[in-house]
C-alpha positions in Angstrom: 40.6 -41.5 17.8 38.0 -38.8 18.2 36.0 -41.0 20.1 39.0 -41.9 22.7 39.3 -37.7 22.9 35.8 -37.5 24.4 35.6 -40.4 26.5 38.4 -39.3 28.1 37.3 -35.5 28.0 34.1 -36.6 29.6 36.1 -38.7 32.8 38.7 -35.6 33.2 41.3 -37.3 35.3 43.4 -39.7 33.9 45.5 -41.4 36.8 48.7 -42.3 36.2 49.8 -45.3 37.9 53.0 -47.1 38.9 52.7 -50.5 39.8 55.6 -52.5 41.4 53.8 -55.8 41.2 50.8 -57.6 38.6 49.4 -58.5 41.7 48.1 -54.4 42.4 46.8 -53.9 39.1 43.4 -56.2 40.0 42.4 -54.2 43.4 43.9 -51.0 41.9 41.5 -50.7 38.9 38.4 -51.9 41.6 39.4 -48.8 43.3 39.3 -46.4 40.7 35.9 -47.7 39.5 34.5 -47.6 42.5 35.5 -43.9 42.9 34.3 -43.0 39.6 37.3 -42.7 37.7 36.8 -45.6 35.3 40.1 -44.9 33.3 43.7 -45.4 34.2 47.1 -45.2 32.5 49.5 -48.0 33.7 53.2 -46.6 32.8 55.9 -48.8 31.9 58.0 -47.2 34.4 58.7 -51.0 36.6 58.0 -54.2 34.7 55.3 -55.5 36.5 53.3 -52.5 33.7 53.1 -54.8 31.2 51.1 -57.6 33.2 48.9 -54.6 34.5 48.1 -53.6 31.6 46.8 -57.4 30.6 45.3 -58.2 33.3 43.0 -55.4 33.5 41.8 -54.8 30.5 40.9 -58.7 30.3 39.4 -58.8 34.0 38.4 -55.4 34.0 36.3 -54.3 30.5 34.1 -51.5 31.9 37.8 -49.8 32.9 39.8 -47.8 30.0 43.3 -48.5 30.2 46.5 -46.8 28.7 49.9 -47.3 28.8 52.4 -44.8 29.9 55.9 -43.7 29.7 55.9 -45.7 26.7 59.8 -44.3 24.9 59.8 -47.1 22.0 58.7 -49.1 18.9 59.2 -52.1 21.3 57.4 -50.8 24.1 54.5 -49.3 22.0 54.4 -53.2 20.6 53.6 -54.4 23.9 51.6 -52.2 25.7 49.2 -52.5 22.9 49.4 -56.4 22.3 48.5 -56.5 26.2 45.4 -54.7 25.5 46.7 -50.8 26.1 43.9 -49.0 24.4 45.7 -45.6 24.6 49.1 -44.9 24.2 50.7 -41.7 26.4 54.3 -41.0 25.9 57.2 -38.6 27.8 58.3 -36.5 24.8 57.5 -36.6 20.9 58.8 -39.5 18.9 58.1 -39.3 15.5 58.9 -43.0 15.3 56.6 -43.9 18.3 53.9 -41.7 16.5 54.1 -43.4 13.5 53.7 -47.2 14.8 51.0 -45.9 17.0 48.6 -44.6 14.2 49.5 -48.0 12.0 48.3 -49.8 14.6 45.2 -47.2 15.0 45.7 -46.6 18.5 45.1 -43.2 20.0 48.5 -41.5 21.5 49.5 -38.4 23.4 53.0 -37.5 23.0 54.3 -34.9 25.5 55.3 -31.6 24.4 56.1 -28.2 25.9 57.0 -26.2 23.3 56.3 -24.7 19.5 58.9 -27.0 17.3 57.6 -30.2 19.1 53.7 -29.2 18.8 54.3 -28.4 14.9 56.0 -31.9 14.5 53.0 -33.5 16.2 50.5 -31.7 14.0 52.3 -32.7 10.8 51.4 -36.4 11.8 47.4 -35.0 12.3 47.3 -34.6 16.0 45.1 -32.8 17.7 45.4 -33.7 21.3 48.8 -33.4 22.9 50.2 -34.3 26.4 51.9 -31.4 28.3 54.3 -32.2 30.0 56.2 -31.8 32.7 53.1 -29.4 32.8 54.2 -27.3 35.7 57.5 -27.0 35.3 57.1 -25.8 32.0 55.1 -22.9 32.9 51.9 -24.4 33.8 48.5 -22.5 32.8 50.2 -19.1 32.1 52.5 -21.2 29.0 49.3 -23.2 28.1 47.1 -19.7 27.5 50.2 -18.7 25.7 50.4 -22.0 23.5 46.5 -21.9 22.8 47.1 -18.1 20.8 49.0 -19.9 18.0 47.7 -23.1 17.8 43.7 -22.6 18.5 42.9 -26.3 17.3 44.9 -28.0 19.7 43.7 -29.3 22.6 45.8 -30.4 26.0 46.6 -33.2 28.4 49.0 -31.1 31.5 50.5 -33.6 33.6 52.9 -33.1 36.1 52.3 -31.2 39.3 49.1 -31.3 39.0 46.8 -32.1 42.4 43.9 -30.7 44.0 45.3 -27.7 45.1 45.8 -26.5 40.9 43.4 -28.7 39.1 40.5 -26.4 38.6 42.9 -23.5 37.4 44.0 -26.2 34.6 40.8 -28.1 33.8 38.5 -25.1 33.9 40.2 -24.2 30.5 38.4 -24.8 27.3 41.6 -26.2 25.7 41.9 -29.0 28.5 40.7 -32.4 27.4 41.8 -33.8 31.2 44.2 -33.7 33.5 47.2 -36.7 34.3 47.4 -36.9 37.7 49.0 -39.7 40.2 47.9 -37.9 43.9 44.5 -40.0 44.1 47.3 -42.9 43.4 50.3 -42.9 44.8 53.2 -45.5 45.4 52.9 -45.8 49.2 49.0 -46.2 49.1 49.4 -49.0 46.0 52.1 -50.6 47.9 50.1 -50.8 51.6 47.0 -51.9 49.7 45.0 -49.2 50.7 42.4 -49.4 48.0 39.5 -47.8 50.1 41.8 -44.8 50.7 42.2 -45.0 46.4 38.5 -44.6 46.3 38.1 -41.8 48.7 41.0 -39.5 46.9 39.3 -40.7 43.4 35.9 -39.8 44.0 37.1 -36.9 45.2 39.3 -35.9 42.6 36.0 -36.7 40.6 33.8 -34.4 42.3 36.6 -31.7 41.5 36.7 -31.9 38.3 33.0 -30.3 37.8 33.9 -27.5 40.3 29.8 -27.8 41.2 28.8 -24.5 43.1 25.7 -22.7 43.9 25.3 -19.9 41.3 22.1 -18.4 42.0 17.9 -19.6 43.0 15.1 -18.6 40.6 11.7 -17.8 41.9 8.4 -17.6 39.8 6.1 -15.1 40.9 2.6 -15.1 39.1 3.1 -12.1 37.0 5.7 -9.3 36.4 3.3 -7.1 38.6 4.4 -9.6 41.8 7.7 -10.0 40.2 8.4 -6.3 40.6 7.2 -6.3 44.0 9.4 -9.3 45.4 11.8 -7.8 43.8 11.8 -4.2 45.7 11.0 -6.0 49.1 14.6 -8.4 48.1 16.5 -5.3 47.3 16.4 -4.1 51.0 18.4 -6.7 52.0 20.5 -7.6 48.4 22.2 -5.2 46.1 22.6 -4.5 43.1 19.5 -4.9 42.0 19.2 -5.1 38.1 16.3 -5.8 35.8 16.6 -8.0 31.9 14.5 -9.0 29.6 13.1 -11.6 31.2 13.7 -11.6 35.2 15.0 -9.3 37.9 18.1 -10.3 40.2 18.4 -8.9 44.0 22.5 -9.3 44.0 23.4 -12.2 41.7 22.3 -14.8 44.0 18.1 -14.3 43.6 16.5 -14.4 40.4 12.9 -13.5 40.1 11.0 -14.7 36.9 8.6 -11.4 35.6 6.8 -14.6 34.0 6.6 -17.9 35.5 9.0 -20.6 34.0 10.0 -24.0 34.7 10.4 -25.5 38.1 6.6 -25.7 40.0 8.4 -22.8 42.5 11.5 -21.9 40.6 14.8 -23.1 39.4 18.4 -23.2 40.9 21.5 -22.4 38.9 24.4 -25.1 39.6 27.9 -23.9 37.9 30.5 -26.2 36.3 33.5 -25.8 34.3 32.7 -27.8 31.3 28.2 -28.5 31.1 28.9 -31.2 28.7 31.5 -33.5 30.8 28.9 -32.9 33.6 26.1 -34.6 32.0 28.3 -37.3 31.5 29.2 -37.6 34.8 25.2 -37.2 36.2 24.0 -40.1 33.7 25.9 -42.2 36.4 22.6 -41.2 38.6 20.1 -41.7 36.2 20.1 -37.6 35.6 19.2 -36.4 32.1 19.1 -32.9 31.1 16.3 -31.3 28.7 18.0 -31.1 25.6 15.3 -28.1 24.1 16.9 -25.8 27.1 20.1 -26.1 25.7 21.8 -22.8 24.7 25.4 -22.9 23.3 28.5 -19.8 22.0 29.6 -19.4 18.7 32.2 -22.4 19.1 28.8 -25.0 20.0 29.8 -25.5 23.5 26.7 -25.3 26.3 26.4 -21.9 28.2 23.0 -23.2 29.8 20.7 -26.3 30.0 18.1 -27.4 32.5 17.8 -30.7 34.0 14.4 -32.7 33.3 13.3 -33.7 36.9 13.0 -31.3 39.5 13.8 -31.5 43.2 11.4 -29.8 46.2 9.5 -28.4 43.3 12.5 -26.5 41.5 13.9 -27.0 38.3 18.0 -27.7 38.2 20.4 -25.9 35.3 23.4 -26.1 34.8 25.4 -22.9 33.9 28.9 -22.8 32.4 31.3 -21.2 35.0 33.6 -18.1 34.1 
C-alpha cells in the first residue's frame, strides 16, 4: 500500500471521473495519458463505472485506475474484480475498510473530522481522503487536522480546481489532489478528448508550481566575485554576502568560487523536488543525486540536475 501512496504522490492529480457510458472510458483514459495524468478514479456514481473500470485496466495497463464513490461490501467486490486497483470512498466505513485490506487493496475513505480520522487509524491508515474538502474548511481545517495527527497524510477533494490547487498541494501533508475540472461531464459526454488533454496537461504542469527562483553566475575568483557583485548592487538591492556566494536582490547569485554549470546555474522552484523528478524522467531528465540536500524529516530542499542547458547547470529548490 506504501507503494500505491507514492505512485500516486508522484502523479498529484487524481481525476475523478463520471462516465455515463462503457463506451467513454476507452478515449477517456487516451486522454488523460496523453496529457500526463496516467491515473484516473472511475466512480460508481452511473453504472456504466463498472465496465469502465474493466475495460481500462485490461486495454489500458500503463493507466492506474481506481474506483470511486464506492458505499459497500458489494460495490468494493466489484470494483475490485473489474480490475480497480485503488479503492476511494465518500465517508468512513469500517466495514468497507475491512474487505478492502482482506482483499489487499489500497483505500481512501473520506473524512473531515477527529472521531472519523481516529477510526481510520485504528484500522492502520495513513492516507485519508478529505472530503468534501472545501466545504469542510479547506486548507485552513487541514493545517488545523495536521497539529494532532502529524503522521497522516491527505487526499482534499471537492472544490478543488486551478484557481486553489497550489494552496492545497503545496502542503507537505498532501499526497494529491481529487479533482474532476480537467474532466468534466459535458466534455466526456461531447467527446472532446483533445480538450481532456489540454485541461490535463495543464493541470499537470500546476502541480509543480515551476518558477524562476534566482540565476547563478561563476566568476573566476571571490576577488571578481566581489566586484560583479558591487557593479550588480547599483541596479539590485539588498545586496547580502554567505558563506559561499553573494546575491544582488534574491534573483542574482554570484559564486565567490566557481561551481557547477560551465557559466553558472539557475534555480527552478517547486512545491514538492521529489514528485518533480518523477515527473522530468518523462523527458529523459535525471538529477545528480550527490547534490541532494534534505531537512530533518528527509525531504529535498535542493538538488541539481545532471545535464546543463546554454552552459548552466539547472537545480531544483523546494518552494516556501
Amino acid at each position: 500500500m506504501a507503494d500505491m501512496h507514492e505512485t500516486i504522490r508522484n502523479i498529484g492529480i487524481v481525476p475523478v471521473i463520471k462516465i455515463d457510458s462503457p463506451d467513454q472510458a476507452l478515449p477517456l483514459g487516451k486522454a488523460l495519458l496523453a496529457g500526463g495524468l496516467p491515473v484516473a478514479e472511475i466512480t460508481f456514481r452511473t453504472a456504466a463505472g463498472e465496465e469502465g473500470i474493466r475495460i481500462l485496466s485490461s486495454q489500458l495497463p500503463q493507466l492506474l485506475v481506481g474506483a470511486g464513490t464506492i458505499t459497500s461490501v458489494e460495490a468494493a467486490r466489484r470494483a475490485i474484480d473489474a480490475g480497480a486497483k485503488f479503492i476511494v470512498s465518500p465517508g468512513y466505513s469500517d466495514d468497507v475498510v475491512e474487505y478492502c485490506l482482506q482483499r489487499n487493496v489500497t483505500i481512501y475513505p473520506g473524512v473531515n473530522n477527529p472521531s472519523e480520522i481516529q477510526s481510520a487509524m485504528r484500522r492502520g491508515l495513513s492516507v485519508l481522503k478529505f472530503f468534501p474538502a472545501e466545504a469542510s474548511g479547506g486548507v485552513d481545517m487541514l493545517d488545523a487536522l495536521s497539529g494532532p495527527f502529524p503522521t497522516l497524510s491527505f487526499m482534499p477533494t471537492g472544490g478543488i480546481g486551478m484557481h486553489n490547487l497550489a494552496s492545497y498541494i503545496r502542503k507537505p501533508y498532501i499526497v494529491a489532489c481529487g479533482g474532476s475540472w480537467m474532466v468534466k461531464s459535458d466534455l466526456i459526454n461531447q467527446g472532446r478528448w483533445d480538450e481532456i488533454t489540454r485541461l490535463s496537461r495543464e493541470a499537470v504542469a500546476a502541480v509543480h508550481g515551476f518558477s524562476f527562483a534566482h540565476m547563478g553566475v561563476n566568476p573566476s575568483d571571490t576577488e571578481e566575485a566581489s566586484n560583479i557583485t558591487m557593479a550588480l548592487g547599483v541596479f539590485l538591492q539588498p545586496v547580502t554576502e554567505g558563506t559561499t556566494s553573494f546575491f544582488a536582490s534574491e534573483h542574482i547569485e554570484i559564486m565567490k568560487q566557481p561551481f557547477l554549470g560551465t557559466h553558472g546555474h539557475i534555480g527552478i522552484r517547486t512545491w514538492d523536488i521529489e514528485r518533480a523528478l518523477e515527473y522530468l524522467k518523462n523527458f529523459g531528465v535525471e538529477a545528480d543525486e550527490a547534490t541532494g540536500r534534505r531537512d530533518a524529516k528527509g525531504r529535498l530542499t535542493v538538488i541539481y540536475l545532471k545535464d546543463e542547458v546554454g552552459g548552466f547547470a539547472l537545480h531544483l529548490l523546494r518552494a516556501k
